[in-house]
BADRENZA-340313 format. One record per residue: residue number from 1; residue in one letter; x, y, z of N, C-alpha, C in turn. Coordinates in nm, 3 decimals, decimal comma, m for minus. Layout:
<atoms>
<atom num="NUM" residuo="A" n_c1="X" n_c2="Y" n_c3="Z" ca_c1="X" ca_c2="Y" ca_c3="Z" c_c1="X" c_c2="Y" c_c3="Z"/>
...
</atoms>
This chain:
<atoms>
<atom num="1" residuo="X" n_c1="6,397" n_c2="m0,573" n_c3="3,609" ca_c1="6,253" ca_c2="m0,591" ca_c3="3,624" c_c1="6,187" c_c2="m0,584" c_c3="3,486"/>
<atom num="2" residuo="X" n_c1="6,115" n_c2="m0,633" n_c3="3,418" ca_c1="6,027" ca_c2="m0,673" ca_c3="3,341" c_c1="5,939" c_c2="m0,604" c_c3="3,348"/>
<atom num="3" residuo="X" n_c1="5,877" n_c2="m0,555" n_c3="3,211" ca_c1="5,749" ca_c2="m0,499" ca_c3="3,257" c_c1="5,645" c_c2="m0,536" c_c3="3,120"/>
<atom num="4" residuo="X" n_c1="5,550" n_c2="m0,551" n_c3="3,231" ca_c1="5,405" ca_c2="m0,582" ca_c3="3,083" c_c1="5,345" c_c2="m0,464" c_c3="3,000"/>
<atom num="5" residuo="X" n_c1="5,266" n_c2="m0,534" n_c3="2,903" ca_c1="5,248" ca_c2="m0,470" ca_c3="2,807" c_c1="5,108" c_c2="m0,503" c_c3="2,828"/>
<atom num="6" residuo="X" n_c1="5,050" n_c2="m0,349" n_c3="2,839" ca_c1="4,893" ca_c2="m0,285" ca_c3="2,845" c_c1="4,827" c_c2="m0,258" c_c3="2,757"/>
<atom num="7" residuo="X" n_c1="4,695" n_c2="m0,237" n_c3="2,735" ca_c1="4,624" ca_c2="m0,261" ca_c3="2,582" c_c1="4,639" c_c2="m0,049" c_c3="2,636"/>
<atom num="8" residuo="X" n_c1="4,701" n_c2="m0,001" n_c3="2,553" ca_c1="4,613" ca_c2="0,164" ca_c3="2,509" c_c1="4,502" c_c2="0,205" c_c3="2,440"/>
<atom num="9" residuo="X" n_c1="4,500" n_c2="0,134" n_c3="2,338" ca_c1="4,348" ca_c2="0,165" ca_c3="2,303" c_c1="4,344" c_c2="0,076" c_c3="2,192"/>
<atom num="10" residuo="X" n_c1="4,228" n_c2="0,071" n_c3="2,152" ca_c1="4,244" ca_c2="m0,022" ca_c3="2,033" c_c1="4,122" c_c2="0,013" c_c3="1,890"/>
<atom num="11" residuo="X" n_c1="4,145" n_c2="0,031" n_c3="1,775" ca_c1="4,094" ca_c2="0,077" ca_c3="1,647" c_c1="4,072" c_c2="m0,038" c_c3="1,578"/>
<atom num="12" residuo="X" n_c1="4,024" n_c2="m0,002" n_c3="1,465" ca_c1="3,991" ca_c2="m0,120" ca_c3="1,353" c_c1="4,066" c_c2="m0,037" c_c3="1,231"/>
<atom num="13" residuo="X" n_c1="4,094" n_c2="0,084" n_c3="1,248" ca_c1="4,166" ca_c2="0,101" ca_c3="1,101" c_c1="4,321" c_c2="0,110" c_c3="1,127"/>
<atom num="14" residuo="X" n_c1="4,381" n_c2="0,097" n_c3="1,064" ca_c1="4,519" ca_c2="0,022" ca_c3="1,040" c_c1="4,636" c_c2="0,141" c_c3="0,970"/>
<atom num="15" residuo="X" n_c1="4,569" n_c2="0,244" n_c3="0,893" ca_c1="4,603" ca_c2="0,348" ca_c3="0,896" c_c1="4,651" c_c2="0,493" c_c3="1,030"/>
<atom num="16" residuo="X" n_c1="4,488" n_c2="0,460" n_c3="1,126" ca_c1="4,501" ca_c2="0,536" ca_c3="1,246" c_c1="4,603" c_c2="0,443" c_c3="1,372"/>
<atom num="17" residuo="X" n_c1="4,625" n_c2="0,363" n_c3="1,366" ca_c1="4,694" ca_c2="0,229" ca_c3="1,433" c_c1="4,841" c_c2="0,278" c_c3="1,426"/>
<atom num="18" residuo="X" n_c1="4,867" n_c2="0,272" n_c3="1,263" ca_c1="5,011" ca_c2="0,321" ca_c3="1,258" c_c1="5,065" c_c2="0,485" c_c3="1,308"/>
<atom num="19" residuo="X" n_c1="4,982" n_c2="0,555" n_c3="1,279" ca_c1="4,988" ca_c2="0,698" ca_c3="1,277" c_c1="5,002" c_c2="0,723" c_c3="1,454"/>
<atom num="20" residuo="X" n_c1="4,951" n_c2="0,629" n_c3="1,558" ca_c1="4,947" ca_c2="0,650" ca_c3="1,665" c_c1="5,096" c_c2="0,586" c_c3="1,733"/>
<atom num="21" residuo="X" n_c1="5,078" n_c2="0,463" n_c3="1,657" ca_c1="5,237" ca_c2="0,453" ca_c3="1,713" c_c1="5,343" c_c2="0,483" c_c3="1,623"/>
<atom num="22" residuo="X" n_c1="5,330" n_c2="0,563" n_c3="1,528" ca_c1="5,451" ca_c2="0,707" ca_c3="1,455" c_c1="5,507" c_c2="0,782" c_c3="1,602"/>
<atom num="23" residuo="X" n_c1="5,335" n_c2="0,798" n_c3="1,635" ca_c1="5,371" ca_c2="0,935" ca_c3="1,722" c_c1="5,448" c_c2="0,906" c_c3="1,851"/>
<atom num="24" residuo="X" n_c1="5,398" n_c2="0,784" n_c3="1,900" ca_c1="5,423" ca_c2="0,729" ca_c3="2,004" c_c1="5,567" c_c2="0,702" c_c3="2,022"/>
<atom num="25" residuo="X" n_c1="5,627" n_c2="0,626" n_c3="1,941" ca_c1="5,779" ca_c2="0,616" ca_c3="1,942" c_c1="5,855" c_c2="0,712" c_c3="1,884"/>
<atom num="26" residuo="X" n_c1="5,838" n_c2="0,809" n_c3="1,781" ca_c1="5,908" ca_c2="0,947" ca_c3="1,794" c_c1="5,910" c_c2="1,011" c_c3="1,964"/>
<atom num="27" residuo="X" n_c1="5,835" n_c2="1,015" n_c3="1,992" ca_c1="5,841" ca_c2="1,049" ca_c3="2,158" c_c1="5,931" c_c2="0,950" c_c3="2,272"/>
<atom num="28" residuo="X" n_c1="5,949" n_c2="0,832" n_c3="2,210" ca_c1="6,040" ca_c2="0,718" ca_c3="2,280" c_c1="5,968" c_c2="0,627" c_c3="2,334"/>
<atom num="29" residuo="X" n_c1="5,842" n_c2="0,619" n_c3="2,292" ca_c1="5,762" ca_c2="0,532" ca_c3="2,365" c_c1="5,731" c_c2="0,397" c_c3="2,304"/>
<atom num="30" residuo="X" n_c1="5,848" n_c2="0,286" n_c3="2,324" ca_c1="5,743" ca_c2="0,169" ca_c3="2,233" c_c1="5,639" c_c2="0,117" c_c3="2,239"/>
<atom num="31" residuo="X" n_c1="5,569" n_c2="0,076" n_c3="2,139" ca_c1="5,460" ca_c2="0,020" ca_c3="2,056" c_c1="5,459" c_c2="m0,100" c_c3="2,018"/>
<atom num="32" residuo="X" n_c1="5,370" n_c2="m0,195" n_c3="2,043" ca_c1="5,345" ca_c2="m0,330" ca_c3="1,991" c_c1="5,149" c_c2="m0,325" c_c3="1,915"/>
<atom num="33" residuo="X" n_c1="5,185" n_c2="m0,393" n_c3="1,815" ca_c1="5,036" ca_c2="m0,389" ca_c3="1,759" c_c1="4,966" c_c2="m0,490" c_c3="1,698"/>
<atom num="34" residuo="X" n_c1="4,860" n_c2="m0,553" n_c3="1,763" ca_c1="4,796" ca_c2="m0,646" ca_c3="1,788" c_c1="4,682" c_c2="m0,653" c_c3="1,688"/>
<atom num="35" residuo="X" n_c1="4,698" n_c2="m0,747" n_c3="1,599" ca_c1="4,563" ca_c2="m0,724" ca_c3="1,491" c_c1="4,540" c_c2="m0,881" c_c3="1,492"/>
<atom num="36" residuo="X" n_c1="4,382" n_c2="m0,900" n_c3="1,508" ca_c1="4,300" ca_c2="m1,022" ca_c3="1,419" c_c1="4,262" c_c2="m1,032" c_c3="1,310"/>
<atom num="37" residuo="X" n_c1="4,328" n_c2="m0,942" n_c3="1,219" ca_c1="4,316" ca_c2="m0,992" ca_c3="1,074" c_c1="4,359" c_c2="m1,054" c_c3="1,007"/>
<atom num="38" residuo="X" n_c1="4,311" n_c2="m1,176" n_c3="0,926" ca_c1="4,355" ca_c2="m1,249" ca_c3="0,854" c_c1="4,391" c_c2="m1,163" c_c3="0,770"/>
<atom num="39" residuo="X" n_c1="4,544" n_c2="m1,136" n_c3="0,698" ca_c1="4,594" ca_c2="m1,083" ca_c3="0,581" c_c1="4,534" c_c2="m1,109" c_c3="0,494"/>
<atom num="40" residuo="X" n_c1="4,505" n_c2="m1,249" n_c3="0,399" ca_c1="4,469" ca_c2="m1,221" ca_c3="0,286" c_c1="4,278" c_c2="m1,183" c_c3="0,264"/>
<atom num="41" residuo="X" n_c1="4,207" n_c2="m1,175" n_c3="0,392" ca_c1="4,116" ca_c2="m1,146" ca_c3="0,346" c_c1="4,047" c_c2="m1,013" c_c3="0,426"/>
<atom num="42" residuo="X" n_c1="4,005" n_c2="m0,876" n_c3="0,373" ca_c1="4,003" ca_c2="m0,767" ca_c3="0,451" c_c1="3,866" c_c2="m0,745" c_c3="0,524"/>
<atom num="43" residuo="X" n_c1="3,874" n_c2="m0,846" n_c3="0,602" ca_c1="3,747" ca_c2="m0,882" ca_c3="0,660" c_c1="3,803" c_c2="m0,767" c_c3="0,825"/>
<atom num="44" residuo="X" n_c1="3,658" n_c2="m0,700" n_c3="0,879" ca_c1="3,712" ca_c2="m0,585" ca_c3="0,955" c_c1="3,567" c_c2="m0,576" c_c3="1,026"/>
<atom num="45" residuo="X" n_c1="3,540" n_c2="m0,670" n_c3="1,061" ca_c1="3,369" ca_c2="m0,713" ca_c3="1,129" c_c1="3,417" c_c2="m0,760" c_c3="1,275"/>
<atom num="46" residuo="X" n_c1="3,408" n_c2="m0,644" n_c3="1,375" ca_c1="3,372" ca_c2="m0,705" ca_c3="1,492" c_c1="3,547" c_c2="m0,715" c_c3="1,557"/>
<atom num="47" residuo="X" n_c1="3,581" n_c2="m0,848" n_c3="1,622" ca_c1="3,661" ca_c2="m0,833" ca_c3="1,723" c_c1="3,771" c_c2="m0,885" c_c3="1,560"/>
<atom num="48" residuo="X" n_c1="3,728" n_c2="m0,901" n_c3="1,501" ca_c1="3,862" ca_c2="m0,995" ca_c3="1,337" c_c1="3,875" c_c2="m0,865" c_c3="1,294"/>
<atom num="49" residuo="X" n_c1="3,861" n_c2="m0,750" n_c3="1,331" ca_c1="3,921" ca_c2="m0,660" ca_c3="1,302" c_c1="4,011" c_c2="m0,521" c_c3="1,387"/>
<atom num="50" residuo="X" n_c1="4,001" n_c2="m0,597" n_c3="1,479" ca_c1="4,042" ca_c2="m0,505" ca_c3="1,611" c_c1="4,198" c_c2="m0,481" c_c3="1,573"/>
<atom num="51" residuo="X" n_c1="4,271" n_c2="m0,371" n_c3="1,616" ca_c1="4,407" ca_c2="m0,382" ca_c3="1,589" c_c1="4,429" c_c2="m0,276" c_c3="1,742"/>
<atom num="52" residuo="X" n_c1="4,544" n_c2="m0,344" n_c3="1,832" ca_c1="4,496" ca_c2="m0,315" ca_c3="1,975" c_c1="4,649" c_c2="m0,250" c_c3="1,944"/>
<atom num="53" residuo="X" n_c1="4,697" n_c2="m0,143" n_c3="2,035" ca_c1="4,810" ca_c2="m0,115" ca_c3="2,054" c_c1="4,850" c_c2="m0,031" c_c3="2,206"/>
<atom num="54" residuo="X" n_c1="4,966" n_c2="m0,151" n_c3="2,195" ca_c1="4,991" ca_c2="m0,186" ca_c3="2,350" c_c1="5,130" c_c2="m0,113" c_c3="2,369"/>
<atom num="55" residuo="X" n_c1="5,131" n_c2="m0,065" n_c3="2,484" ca_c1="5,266" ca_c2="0,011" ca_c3="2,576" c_c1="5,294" c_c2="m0,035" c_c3="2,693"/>
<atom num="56" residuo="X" n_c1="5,434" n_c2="m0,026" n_c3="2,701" ca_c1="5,497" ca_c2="m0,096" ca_c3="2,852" c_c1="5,353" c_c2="m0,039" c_c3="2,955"/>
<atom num="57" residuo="X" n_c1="5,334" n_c2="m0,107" n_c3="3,071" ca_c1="5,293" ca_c2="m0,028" ca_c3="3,187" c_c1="5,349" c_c2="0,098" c_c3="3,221"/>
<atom num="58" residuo="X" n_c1="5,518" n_c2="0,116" n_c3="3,246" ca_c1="5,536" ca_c2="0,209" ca_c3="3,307" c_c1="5,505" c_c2="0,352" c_c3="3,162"/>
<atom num="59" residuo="X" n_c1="5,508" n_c2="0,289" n_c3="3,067" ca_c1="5,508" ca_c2="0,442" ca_c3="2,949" c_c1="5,397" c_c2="0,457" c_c3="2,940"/>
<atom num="60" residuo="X" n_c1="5,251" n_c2="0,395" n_c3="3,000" ca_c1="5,098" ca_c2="0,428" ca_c3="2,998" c_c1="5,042" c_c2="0,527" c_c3="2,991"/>
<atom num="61" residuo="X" n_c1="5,057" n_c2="0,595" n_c3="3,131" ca_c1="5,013" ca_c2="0,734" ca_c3="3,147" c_c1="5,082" c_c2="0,833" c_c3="3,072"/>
<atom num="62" residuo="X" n_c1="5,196" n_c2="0,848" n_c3="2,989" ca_c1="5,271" ca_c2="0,937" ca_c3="2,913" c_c1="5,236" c_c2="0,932" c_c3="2,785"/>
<atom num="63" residuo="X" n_c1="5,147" n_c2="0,796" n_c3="2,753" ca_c1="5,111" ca_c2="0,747" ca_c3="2,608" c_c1="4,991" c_c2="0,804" c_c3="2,610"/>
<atom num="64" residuo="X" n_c1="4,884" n_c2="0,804" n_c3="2,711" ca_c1="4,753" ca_c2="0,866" ca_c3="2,755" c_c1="4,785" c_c2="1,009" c_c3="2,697"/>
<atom num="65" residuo="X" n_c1="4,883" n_c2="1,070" n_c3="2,787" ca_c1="4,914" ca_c2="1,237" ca_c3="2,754" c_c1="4,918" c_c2="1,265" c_c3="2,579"/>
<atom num="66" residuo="X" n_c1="5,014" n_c2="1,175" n_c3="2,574" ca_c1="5,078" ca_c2="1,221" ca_c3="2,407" c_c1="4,974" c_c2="1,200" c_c3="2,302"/>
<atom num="67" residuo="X" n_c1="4,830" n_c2="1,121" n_c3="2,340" ca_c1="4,703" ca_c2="1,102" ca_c3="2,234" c_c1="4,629" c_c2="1,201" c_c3="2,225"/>
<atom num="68" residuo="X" n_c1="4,643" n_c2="1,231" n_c3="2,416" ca_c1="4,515" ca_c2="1,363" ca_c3="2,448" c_c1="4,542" c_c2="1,487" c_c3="2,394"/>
<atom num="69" residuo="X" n_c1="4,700" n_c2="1,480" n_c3="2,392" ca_c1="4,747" ca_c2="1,619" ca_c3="2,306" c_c1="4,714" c_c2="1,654" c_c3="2,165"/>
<atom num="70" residuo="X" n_c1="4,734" n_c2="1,509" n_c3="2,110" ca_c1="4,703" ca_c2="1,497" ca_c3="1,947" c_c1="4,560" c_c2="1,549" c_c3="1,895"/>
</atoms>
């Protein structure tokens, strides 16, 4: 069975982005991370700067826990 990948929350800084899924997959939980930024220009206005990070469905509610703890 297959399973999709859910938005957990989503930031504009790229620093707090990584640091969340550090934590996230030390715990075993993978992480995928979704950014509209054009690389070469550090434009961070609005949705061109969103950086979304997404977890299976079934690791959701365990990814919820492991933020609320943080």
């Amino acid at each position: 069975m297959e399973h999709k990948w859910v938005e957990l929350t989503v930031t504009t800084d790229e620093m707090e982005a990584e640091m969340i899924k550090d934590l996230l997959e030390s715990g075993g939980i993978p992480v995928v991370l979704r950014s509209g930024k054009v690389r070469p220009y550090p434009v961070s206005i609005g949705r061109m700067g969103e950086i979304k990070l997404l977890v299976r469905d079934i690791d959701l509610e365990a990814a919820e826990a492991v933020i609320k703890q943080a």
